[in-house]
N, C-alpha and C positions, 0 to 999 in steps of 0.2 A: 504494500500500500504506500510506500513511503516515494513510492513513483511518481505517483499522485500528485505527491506533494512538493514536488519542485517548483521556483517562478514559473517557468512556460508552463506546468499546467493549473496553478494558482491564478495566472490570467487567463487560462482557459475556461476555469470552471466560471469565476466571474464574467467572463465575456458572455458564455451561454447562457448563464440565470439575466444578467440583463436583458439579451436580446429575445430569451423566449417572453419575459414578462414586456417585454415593447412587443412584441408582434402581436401577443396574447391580447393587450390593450389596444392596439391597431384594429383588429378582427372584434373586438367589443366596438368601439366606436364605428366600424362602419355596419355593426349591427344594428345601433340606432340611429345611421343614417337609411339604411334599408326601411327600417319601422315606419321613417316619416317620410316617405317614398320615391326613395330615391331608388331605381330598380335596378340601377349598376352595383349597388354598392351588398347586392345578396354575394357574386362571384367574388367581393373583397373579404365577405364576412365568413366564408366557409376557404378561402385563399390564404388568411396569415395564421390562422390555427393550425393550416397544414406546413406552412413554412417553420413555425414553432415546435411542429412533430419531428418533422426533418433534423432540425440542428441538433433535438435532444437524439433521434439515432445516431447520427454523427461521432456526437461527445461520447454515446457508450459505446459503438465501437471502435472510436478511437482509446477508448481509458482499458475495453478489452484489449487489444490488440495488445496496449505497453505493458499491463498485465503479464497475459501470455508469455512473454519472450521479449526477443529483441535484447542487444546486450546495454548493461546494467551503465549509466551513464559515470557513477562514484566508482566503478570495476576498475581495474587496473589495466591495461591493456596486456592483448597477448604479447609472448617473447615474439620477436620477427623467426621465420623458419629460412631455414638454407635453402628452400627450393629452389630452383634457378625460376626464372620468371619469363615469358615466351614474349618474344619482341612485338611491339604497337605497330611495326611496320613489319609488312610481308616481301621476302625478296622475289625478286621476279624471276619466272618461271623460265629455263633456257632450255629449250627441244629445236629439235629442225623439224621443217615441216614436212607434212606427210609425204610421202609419196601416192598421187595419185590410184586408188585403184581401175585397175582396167573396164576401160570403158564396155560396157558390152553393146553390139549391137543395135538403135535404134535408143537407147536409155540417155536420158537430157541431162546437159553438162552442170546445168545448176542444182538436180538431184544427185549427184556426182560428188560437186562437189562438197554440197550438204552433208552427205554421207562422210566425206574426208573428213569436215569439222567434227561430228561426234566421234567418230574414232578417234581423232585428237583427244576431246573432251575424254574420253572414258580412259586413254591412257595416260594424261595428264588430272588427276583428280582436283590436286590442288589450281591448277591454272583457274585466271579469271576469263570470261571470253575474250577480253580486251588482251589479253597474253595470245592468243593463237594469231600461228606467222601470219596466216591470210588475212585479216581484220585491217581495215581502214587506217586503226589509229595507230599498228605494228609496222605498217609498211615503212622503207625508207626509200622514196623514190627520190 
């Protein structure tokens, strides 16, 4: 419980009992603006009781959630681990490019060469498509 009770959620909890009691009061007043007939003001008066329902689900699954889990903010941090850590940048991918398979007979060069990029693609896993030789932005003309 003591989670609870930090500044950020000391203004939490204050923040939501003000604002459920201003909405709560909102949706009264436009209840007796409905009464004396004003006939917009029914969609206002059944609208900020539900905005007041909303915040308070909010607040408790947010007071759940920090409950549950989530590490401990007074905790200690872990010791750092020796892992080695995998680079933010990926190096680019160096193959040559396919050879051609044999054309057969009557079979259209753009299904051809369709065919050649997945074969790339499947023996190249890691490559991005912008890595395969034939691609527009690999060329070097």
């Amino acid at each position: 419980m003591k989670r609870l009770c930090t500044p950020a959620w000391i203004v939490r909890h204050v923040l939501t009992v003000v604002l459920v009691v201003g909405f709560l009061a909102l949706g009264w007043w436009q209840i007796s603006r409905a009464l004396a007939g004003n006939t917009l003001s029914w969609a206002y008066a059944f609208e900020w009781p539900i905005f007041a329902g909303f915040l308070i689900f909010l607040w408790v699954r947010e007071a759940r959630y920090t409950l549950r889990g989530g590490p401990d903010p007074t905790a200690e941090p872990d010791p750092p681990t020796d892992r080695p850590t995998t680079p933010g940048v990926r190096r680019p991918v160096r193959s040559a490019r396919p050879r051609p398979a044999a054309a057969q007979a009557g079979e259209d060069p753009a299904l051809a060469e369709y065919n050649n990029y997945l074969a790339w693609l499947n023996a190249n896993p890691d490559a991005r498509p912008a890595d395969y030789p034939g691609s527009a932005g690999s060329r070097k003309d």
